[in-house]
Backbone as numpy.savetxt, mean C-alpha at the origin, in Angstrom:
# Nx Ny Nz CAx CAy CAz Cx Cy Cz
-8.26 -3.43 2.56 -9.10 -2.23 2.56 -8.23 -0.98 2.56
-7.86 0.12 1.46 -7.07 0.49 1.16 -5.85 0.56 0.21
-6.67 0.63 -0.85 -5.88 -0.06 -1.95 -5.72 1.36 -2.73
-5.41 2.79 -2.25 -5.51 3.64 -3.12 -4.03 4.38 -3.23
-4.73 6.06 -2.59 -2.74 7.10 -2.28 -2.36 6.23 -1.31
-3.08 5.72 -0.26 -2.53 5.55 1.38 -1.57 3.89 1.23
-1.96 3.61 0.11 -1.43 1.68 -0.12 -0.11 2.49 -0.77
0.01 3.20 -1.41 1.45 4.39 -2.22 2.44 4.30 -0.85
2.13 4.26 0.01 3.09 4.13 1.47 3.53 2.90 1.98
2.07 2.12 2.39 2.37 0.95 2.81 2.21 -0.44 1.57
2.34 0.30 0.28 2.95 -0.48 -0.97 3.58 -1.26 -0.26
4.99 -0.68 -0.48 6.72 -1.35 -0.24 6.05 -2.70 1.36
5.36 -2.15 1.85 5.46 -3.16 2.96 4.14 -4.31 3.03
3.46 -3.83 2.04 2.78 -5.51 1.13 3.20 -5.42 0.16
4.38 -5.44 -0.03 4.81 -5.67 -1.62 4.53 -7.40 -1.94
4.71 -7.98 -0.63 4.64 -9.46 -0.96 3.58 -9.80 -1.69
């Protein structure tokens, strides 16, 4: 939940 700007951050840390 959060798949938008705010996932742009915590991308790198679900990158998996």
């Amino acid at each position: 939940v959060g798949t938008g700007a705010r996932s742009e951050k915590i991308r790198t840390y679900n990158y998996k």
